[in-house]
N, C-alpha and C positions, 0 to 999 in steps of 0.2 A: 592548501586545499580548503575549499569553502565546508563549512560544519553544514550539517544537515538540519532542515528548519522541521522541528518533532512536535508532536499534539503531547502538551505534559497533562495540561489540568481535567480533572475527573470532570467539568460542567462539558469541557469540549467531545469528552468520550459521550458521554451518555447524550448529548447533543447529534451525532454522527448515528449512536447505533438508534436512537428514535426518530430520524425522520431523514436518514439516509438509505439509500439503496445497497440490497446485498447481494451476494453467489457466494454460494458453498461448494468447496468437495472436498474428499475424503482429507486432504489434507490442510486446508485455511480454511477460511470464512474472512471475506474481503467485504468493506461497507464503505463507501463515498457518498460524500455530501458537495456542492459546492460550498468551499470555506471564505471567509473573508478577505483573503490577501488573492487579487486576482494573477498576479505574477509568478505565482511557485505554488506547486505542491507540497504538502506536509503529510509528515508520514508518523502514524502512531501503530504501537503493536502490544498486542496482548499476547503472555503468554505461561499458563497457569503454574500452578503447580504439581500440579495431576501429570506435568509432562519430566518431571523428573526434578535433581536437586539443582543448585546455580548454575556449575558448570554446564550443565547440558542446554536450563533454559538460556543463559547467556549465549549457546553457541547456537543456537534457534532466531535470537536477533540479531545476532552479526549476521546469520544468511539471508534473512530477510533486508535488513538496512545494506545490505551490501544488491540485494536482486533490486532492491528500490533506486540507490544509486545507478544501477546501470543503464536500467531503460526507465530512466527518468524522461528521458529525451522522446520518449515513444508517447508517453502521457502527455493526457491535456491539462494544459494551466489551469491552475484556480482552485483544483479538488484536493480536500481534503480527506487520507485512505489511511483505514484501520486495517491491520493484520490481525485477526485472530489464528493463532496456530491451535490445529489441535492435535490431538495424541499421535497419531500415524506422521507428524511431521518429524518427531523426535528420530525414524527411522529411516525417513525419505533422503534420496540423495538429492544435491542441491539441484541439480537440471530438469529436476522432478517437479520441485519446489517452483522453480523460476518457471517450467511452462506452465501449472495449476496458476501462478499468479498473473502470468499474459493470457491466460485465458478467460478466468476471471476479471481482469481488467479489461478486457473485449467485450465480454457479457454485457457490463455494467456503462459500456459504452467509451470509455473513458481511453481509447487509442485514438491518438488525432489521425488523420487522414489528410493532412497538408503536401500537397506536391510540392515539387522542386522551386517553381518559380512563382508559387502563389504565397502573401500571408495573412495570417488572420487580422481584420480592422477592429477586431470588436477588440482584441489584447494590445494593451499601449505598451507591453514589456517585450 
């Protein structure tokens, strides 16, 4: 299985949340930017302390890296997406989770709309 290409360095975070696009609700706070690699999306996640001790916030990015993986396939190439969880995540169930972030990644524009037999010219991947 291919590893997940992650936003590590603090210049790319604070790059994303100033002069990328956001949507909130009660449970994330999602921000995309177009990122540099136009082929894949990158997925970076915040997620405080204020939401509990390791175990918890670790089990907070497995359900987001894991909602990321899945409809990965739904997203448009090139964007680079931050997860902010915030405190109401810690108690949400993950199907909860996964529509607040296809909603907010609809908001923010970022579901492609490609039909079956058409593809995009401007993407060489």
């Amino acid at each position: 299985m291919k590893a997940a290409v992650t936003i590590k360095k603090n210049s790319e975070f604070r790059r994303i949340y100033s002069k990328g696009k956001s949507a909130a609700s009660p449970l994330l706070v999602l921000y995309a930017r177009r990122g540099p690699n136009r082929c894949d999306c990158r997925l970076g996640i915040t997620v405080s302390t204020k939401l509990g001790k390791a175990v918890v916030r670790n089990r907070i990015r497995r359900r987001f890296r894991e909602i990321f993986r899945l409809n990965k396939s739904k997203l448009k190439k090139g964007y680079d997406v931050i997860v902010v969880a915030r405190v109401r995540s810690r108690t949400a169930r993950y199907d909860e989770l996964e529509r607040d972030f296809l909603r907010l990644a609809a908001k923010l524009e970022l579901i492609q709309e490609v039909k079956a037999n058409e593809t995009n010219p401007d993407m060489p991947c």
